[in-house]
C-alpha positions in Angstrom: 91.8 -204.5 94.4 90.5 -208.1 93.0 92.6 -207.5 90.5 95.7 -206.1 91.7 95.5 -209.6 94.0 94.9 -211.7 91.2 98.5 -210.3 89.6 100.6 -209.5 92.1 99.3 -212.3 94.6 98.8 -209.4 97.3 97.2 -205.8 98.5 99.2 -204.5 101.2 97.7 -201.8 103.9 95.5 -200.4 100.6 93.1 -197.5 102.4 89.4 -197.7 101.1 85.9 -197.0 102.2 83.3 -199.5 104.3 79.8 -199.3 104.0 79.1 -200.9 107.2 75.1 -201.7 108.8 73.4 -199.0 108.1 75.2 -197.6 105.4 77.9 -195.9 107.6 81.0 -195.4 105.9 84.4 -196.6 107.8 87.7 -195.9 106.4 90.1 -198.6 106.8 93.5 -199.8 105.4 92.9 -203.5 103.7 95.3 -206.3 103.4 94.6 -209.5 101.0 96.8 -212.1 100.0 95.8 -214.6 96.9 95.9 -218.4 97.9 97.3 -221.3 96.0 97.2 -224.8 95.5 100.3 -227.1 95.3 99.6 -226.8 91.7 99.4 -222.8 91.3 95.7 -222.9 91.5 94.2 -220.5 92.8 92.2 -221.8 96.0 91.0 -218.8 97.6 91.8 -214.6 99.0 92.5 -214.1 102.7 91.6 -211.3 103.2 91.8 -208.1 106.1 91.2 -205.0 107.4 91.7 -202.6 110.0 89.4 -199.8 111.5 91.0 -196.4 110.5 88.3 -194.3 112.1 90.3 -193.1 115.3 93.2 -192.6 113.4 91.6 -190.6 111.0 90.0 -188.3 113.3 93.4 -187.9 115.2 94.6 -186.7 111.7 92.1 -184.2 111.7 92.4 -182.7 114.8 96.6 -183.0 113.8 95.7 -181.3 110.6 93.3 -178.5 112.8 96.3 -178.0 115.7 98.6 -177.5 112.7 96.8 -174.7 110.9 95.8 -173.0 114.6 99.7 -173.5 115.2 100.6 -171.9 112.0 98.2 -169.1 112.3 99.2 -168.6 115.7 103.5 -168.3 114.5 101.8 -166.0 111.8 100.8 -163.8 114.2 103.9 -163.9 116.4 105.9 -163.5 113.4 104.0 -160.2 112.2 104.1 -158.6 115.8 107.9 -159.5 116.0 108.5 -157.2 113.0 105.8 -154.5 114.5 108.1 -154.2 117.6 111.4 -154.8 115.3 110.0 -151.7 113.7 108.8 -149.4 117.0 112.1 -150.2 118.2 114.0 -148.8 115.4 111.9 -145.9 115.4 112.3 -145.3 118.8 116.0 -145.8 118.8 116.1 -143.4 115.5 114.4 -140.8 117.4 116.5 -141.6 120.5 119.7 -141.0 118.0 118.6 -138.1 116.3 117.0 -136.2 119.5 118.4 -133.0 120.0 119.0 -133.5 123.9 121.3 -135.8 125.5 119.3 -139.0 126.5 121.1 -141.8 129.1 119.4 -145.3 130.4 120.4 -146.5 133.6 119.5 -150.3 134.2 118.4 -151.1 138.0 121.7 -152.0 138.8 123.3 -148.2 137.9 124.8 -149.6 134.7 124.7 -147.3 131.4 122.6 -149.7 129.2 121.8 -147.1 126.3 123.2 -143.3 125.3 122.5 -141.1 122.1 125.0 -139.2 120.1 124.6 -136.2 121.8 126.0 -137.3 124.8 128.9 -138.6 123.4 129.2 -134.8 122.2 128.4 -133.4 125.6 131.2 -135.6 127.5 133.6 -135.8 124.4 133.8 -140.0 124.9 133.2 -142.2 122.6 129.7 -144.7 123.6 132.1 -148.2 123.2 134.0 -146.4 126.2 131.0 -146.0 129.0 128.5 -148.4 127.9 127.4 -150.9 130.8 129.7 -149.2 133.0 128.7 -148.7 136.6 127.7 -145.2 138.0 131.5 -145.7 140.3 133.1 -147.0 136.8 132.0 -143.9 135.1 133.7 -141.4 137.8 136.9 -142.3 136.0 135.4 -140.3 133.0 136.1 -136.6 134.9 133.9 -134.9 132.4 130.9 -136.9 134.1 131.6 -136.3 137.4 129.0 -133.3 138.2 126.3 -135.4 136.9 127.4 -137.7 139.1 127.2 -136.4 142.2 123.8 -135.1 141.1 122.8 -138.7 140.5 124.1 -140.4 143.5 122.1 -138.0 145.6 119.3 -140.7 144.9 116.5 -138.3 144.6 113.4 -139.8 143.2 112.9 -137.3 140.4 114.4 -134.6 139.1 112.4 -132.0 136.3 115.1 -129.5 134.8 118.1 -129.2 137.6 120.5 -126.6 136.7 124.1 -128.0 136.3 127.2 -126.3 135.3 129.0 -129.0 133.3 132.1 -126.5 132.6 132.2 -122.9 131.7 130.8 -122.7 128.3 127.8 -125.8 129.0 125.1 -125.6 131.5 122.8 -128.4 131.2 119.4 -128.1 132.7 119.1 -132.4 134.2 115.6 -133.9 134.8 115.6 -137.8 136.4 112.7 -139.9 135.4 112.8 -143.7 136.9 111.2 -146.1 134.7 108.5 -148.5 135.6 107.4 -151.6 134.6 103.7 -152.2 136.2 105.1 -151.0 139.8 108.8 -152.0 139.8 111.5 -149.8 139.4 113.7 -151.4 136.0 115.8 -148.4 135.5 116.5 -144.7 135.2 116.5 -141.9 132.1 118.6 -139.1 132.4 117.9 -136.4 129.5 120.2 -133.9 129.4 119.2 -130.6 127.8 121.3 -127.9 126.9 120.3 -124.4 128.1 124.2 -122.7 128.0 122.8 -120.1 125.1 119.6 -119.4 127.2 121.9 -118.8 129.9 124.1 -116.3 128.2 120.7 -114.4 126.7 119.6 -114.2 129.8 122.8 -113.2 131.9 123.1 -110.2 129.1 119.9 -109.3 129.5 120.2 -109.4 133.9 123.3 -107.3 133.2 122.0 -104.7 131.3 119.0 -104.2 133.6 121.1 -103.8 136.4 123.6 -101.5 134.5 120.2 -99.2 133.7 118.9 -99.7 136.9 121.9 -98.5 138.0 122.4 -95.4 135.9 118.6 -94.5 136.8 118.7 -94.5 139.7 121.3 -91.6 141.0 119.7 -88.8 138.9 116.2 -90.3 140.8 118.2 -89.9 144.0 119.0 -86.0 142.9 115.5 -85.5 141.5 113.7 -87.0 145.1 115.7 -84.4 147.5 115.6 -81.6 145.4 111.4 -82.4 145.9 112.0 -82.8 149.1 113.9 -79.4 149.8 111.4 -78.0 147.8 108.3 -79.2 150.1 110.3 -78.6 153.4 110.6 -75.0 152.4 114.4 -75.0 152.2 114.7 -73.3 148.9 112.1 -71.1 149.8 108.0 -70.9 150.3 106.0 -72.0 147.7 102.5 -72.0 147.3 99.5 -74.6 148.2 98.8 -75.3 144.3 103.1 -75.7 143.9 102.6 -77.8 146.9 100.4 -80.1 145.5 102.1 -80.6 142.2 105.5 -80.8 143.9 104.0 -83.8 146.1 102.6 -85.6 142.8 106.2 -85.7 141.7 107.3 -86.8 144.8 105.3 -89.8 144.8 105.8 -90.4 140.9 109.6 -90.0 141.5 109.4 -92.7 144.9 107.3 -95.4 142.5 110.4 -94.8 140.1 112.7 -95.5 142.6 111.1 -98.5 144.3 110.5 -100.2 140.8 114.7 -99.3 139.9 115.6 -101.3 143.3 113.0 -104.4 142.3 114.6 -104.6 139.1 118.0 -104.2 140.7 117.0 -106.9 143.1 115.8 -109.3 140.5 119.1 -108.6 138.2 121.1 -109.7 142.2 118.7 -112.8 142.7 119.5 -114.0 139.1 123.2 -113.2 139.2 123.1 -115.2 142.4 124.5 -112.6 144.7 121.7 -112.1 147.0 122.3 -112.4 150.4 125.6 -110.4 151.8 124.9 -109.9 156.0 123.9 -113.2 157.7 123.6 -113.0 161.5 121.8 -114.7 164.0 118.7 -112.8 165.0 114.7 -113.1 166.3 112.5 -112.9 163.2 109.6 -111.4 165.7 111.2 -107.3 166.1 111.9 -107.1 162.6 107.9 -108.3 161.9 106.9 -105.9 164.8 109.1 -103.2 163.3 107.4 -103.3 159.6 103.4 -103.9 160.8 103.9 -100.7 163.4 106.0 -98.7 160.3 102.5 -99.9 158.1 100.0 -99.0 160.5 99.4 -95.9 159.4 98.5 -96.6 155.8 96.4 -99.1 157.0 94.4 -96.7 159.2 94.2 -94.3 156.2 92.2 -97.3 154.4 90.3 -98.1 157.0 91.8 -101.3 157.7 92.4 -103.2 160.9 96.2 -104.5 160.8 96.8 -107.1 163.8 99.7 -108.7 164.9 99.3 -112.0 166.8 102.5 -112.5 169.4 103.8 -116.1 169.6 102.9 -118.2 172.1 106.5 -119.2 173.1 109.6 -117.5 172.9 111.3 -117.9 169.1 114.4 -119.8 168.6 117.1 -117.6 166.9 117.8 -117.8 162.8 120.4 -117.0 160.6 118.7 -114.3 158.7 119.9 -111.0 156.6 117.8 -108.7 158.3 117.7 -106.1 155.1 116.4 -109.0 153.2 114.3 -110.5 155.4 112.4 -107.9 156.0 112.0 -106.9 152.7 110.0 -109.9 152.0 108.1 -109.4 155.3 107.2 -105.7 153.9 106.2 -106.8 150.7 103.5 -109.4 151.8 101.7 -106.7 154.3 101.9 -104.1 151.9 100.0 -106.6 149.8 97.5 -107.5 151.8 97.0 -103.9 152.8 96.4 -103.0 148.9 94.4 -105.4 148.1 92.1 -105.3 151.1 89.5 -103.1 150.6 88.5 -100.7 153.5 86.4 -102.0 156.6 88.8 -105.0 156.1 91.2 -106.7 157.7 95.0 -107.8 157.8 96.2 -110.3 160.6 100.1 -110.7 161.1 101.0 -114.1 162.7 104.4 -116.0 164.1 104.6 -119.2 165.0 106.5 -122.4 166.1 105.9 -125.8 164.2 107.8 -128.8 163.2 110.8 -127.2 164.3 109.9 -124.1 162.0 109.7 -120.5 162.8 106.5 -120.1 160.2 105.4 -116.6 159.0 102.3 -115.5 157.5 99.8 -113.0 156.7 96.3 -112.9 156.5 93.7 -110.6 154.7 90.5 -110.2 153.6 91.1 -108.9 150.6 90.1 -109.7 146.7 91.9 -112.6 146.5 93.7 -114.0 143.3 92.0 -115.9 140.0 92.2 -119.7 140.6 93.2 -120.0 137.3 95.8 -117.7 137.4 97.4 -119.2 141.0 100.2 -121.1 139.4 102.1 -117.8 138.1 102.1 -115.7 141.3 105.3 -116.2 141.8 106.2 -115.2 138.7 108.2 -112.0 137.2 105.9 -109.2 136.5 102.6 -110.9 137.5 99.6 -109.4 138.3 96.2 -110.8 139.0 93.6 -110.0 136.7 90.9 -108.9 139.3 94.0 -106.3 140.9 94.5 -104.8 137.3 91.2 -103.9 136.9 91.9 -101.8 140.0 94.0 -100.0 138.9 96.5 -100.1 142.0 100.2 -99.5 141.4 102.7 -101.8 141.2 106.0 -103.8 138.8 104.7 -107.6 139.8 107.9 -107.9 141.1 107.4 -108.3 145.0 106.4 -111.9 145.4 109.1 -113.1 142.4 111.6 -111.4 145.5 110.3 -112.7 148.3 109.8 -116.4 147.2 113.4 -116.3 146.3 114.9 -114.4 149.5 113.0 -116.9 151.3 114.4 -120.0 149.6 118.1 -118.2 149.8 117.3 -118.6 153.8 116.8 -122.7 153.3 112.5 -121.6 153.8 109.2 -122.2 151.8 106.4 -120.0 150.9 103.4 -120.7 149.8 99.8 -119.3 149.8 95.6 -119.9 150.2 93.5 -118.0 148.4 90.1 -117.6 146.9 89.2 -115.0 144.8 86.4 -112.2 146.3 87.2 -113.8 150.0 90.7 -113.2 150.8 94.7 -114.3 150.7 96.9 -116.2 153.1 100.6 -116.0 152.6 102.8 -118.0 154.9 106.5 -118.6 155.0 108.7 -121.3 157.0 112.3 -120.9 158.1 113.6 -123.9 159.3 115.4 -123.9 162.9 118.6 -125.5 161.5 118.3 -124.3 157.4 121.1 -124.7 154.7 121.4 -120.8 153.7 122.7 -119.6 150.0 125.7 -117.3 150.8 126.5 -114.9 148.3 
C-alpha cells in the first residue's frame, strides 16, 4: 500500500485486515493520499479507514439467503417437472383409457374429455370443450346423458343408459373433492352394448327352452294326475307311490321352467302386465292360510299379525305380488326347522304399507349376505341340507318389488333366524310393462 501511495499519490477504498487491541482482526476498506510540499516534497500520508465488519457480516448472511434461496428454487424446480410428469401420465392414461371419461368444472362446464368420447358422441373435442351442460344440449347425441345429469343426483355407480340402438352405456357420477368442497364432476362412460347383446341372447334362449319345456311338463303332470285319481284305471299302493315321486319330480320341473321364465320376463323388462288398485292384506291372508298346512306338517307355528289400522289401497299386480309374498313364507317355512316358528306381519309407516316375515330359522352366512339377491344363490348352511330349490326366488321378488316403486331388504344371523321385510310406498312410481 506504502508503495502504491508513494507512486500513484493515492490508495482508494483498498480492503485489508486490522489487528485491533487484542489481536482482533477487522476488515476494513482504506483510503490514503501522499502529501506534498510546494516543492513536490513529500510532507506526509493522510491516511483512513472505515469499519467493514457489519457489512461483511450482511454479505454473509446475503451469500447464506442466496444459497437457501437457490436450494429452495432447486427444489421447486425438480417438483415442477415431478407434477409436469404425473400430469402427463395421467392425461396419457386419461387418452388411452378404454372408457369414455368427462370433467365437469363446478360451474357445469366440460373442462377435459378423452378420445373415446369423441367416438361415443361422433364430435370433435374443439366442438364441446368448456361448454355449459345447456350449451351442450345443442349436441343431440348428448342429450340422454343429459337429462341423466341434470337430475343432480349425488352419485351415480354404473346407470344403465341407452344412448341409441346399437350403444348402451352403463354411467357412474363421481363429484370430485378438494379437502371438503365440491370443484367438479367425472362422468366415465363405459360401454356394456356387447354385454348387453350376450346377455339378451342368452335371456332369449332360456325363455324359448323354458317355453318348449314346459308343455310336454304340462302333458306329463295330468297324465300323473289321472293316473293317481284312478281315471285310467286302479293301480296299486307300490304304483301309487312311484307315480306320486314323479308327480312331485315333474311339479319341481315345472316350478323351476316358470322361475326361469320369470327371470328371462324381469330381464327383458316385461314384467308387470295387470296393475289395479287393491289391499295387499287378503292376498297375504290368502297365501299364509294356502301354507298352513305345510307348516303344520313340519311342526311349525305360522302366525299372521293383522294391522293395527285399516291399509290404504296400492297399485299392485296381484299375480305378481303375491308371488313374491309366496316365496318369502315358503322360505322361512324351509328353512325353519320344526318346533319353530314363522310370524307374518303388515304394517303402516312413513306413509308405507311395509311387509315382512319372520322366522326362526338357520339363518344365512354373514359373509355370504351381500349375494342373496342374487341369480341362483344359495346359502352355504341351506346346501348342506339338502332342501330343494333353483336360487331363483329372492332374485324375483327383489325385482317384482322394485317394479312396484318398493324396497326389500332383510336381518339375519346365521343359527338364530331371518327377517325379510318389503315397503310399498302409498303414492310409488310403478314400471309398466
Amino acid at each position: 500500500i506504502k508503495e502504491e501511495t508513494l507512486k500513484k499519490g493515492f490508495v482508494k477504498g483498498r480492503g485489508t485486515t486490522f489487528f485491533a487491541r487484542g489481536n482482533k482482526e477487522v476488515p476494513i476498506s482504506l483510503f490514503t493520499l501522499l502529501s506534498k510540499n510546494r516543492k513536490g516534497e513529500i510532507k506526509g500520508v493522510l491516511l483512513g479507514f472505515y469499519d467493514l465488519t457489519e457489512i461483511k457480516k450482511r454479505e454473509t448472511e446475503l451469500k447464506e439467503v442466496r444459497t437457501a434461496l437457490l436450494n429452495i428454487l432447486e427444489d421447486i424446480e425438480e417438483e415442477r417437472k415431478k407434477t409436469e410428469a404425473e400430469k402427463n401420465k395421467t392425461l396419457a392414461i386419461i387418452t388411452h383409457f378404454a372408457d369414455g371419461i368427462l370433467v365437469f368444472d363446478k360451474k357445469d362446464r366440460l373442462s377435459l374429455l378423452n378420445p373415446k368420447v369423441e367416438e361415443i358422441f361422433e364430435v370433435k373435442s374443439k366442438e364441446i370443450l368448456n361448454l355449459s351442460l345447456s350449451q351442450l344440449s345443442k349436441f343431440p347425441n348428448f342429450l340422454p346423458l343429459l337429462e341423466l345429469l341434470k337430475k343432480k343426483e349425488k352419485e351415480l355407480f354404473r346407470k344403465e343408459l341407452k344412448l341409441r340402438e346399437n350403444l348402451i352405456l352403463e354411467v357412474s357420477v363421481i363429484p370430485i373433492k378438494a379437502k371438503s368442497e365440491i370443484i367438479g364432476t367425472l362422468v366415465v362412460l363405459h360401454d356394456v352394448t356387447r354385454e348387453k347383446i350376450i346377455e339378451r341372447m342368452k335371456t332369449e334362449f332360456v325363455s324359448i327352452a323354458a317355453h318348449q319345456l314346459r308343455t310336454p311338463l304340462s302333458a306329463i303332470k295330468w297324465t300323473l294326475k289321472m293316473l293317481l285319481d284312478g281315471d285310467l284305471g286302479e293301480i296299486t299302493e307300490e304304483q301309487r307311490e312311484f307315480v306320486n315321486k314323479a308327480y312331485r319330480a315333474n311339479e319341481r320341473m315345472i316350478k323351476l321352467i316358470n322361475d326361469l321364465l320369470n327371470v328371462a320376463r324381469i330381464e327383458e323388462g316385461r314384467y308387470l302386465y295387470k296393475l289395479s288398485s287393491l289391499n295387499i292384506e287378503p292376498l297375504v291372508r290368502k297365501i299364509v292360510e294356502s301354507l298352513r298346512q305345510e307348516a303344520e306338517r313340519k311342526k311349525i307355528k305360522l302366525e299372521f299379525k293383522k294391522p293395527k289400522k285399516k291399509l290404504p289401497k296400492l297399485m299392485l299386480d296381484a299375480e305378481k305380488i303375491s308371488l313374491a309374498i309366496q316365496n318369502l313364507v315358503e322360505n322361512a317355512i324351509k328353512y325353519t326347522p320344526a318346533g319353530g316358528r314363522v310370524t307374518i306381519s303388515l304394517k303402516v309407516e312413513n306413509e308405507e304399507v311395509v311387509f315382512s316375515v319372520k322366522d326362526t330359522g338357520v339363518g344365512i352366512p354373514k359373509e355370504q349376505q351381500d349375494r342373496v339377491f342374487s341369480k341362483f344363490f344359495r346359502g352355504a348352511n341351506v346346501m348342506r341340507m339338502e332342501t330343494e330349490g333353483s336360487g331363483l326366488g329372492l332374485f324375483i321378488t327383489k325385482n317384482i318389488i322394485e317394479a312396484h316403486g318398493g324396497r326389500i331388504w332383510f336381518q339375519s344371523k346365521e343359527g338364530r333366524g331371518t327377517t325379510f321385510y318389503f315397503a310399498i310406498p302409498f303414492f310409488q312410481k310403478v314400471e309398466h310393462s
